[in-house]
N, C-alpha and C positions, 0 to 999 in steps of 0.2 A: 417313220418307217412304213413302206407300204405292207398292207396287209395280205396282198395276192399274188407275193412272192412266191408261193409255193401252189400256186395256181399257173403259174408264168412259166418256172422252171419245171422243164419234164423230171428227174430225178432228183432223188434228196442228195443233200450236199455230205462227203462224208463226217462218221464219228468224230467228235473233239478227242485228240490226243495228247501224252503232253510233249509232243513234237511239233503242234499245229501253232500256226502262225497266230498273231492278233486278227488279223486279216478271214483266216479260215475263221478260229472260233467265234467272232460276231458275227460273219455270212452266218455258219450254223444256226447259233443262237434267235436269230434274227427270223430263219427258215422255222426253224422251232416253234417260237411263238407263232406266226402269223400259220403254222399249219392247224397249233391249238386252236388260236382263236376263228380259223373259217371253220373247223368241224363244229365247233361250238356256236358259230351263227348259222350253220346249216342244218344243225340239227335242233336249233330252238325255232326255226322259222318252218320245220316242216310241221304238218298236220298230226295229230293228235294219233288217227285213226293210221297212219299209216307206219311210224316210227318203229312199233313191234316188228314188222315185216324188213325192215332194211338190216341188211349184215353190219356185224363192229367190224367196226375197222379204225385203224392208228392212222392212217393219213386222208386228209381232205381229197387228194386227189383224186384217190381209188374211191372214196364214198360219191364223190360227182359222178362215174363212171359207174357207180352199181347204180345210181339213181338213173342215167341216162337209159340201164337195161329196162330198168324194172317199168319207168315211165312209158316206153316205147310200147311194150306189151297189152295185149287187149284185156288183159287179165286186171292192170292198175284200172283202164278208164273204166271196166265195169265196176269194180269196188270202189272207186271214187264217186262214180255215178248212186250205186247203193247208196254209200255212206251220204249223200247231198240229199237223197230221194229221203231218207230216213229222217235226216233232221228236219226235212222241208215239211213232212207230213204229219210232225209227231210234234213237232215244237207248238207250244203254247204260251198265250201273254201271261205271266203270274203277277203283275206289278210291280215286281222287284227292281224294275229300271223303266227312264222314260219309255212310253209309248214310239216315238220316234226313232230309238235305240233299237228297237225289235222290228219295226219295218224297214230299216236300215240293212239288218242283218238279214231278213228274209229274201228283202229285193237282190242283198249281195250272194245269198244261195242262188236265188232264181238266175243271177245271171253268169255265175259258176255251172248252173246247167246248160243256160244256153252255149256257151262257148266249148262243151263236150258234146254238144250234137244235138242234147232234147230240147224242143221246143214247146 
């Protein structure tokens, strides 16, 4: 079953009743999961720093669509920009992981900045 059924389809399918077809209630069911499991990849693949700031919401859809506002705003790339500048300046080797681990991650800050405008 694909999971971006409810990415594809503009509206939710109605309520299961128990009038509802076979037909209806596995579209539904079907819509159902796959709306759980994209809010549930979309909200584990956002950043740490910025997940406090995004509104609940029950369907995938609308959470794409608050993220499209909120990204669009010069308000996000400054606080994304903070939030990179911070780590970039603050972070330290402690030995806890390879050496090559941490300049991995550093170089992948640095070029998170570049592609936001600082050079």
């Amino acid at each position: 079953m694909a999971l971006d059924i409810v990415i594809l389809i503009n509206e939710e399918p109605a309520a299961i009743t128990d009038e509802s077809s076979e037909d209806e209630k596995a579209h539904y069911l079907a819509w159902e999961r796959s709306n759980r499991l994209s809010l549930n990849l979309m909200r584990m693949t956002m950043a740490d720093n910025i997940k406090p700031s995004m509104p609940k919401t029950k369907k995938a859809r609308e959470f794409m669509l608050k993220i499209k506002e909120c990204s669009q705003s010069d308000l996000a790339d400054k606080s994304i920009v903070g939030s990179l500048m911070g780590e970039l300046t603050t972070k330290r080797f402690d030995w806890s992981q390879p050496i090559h681990d941490h300049v991995t991650h550093m170089s992948n800050l640095a070029a998170k900045l570049k592609t936001l405008g600082m050079d």
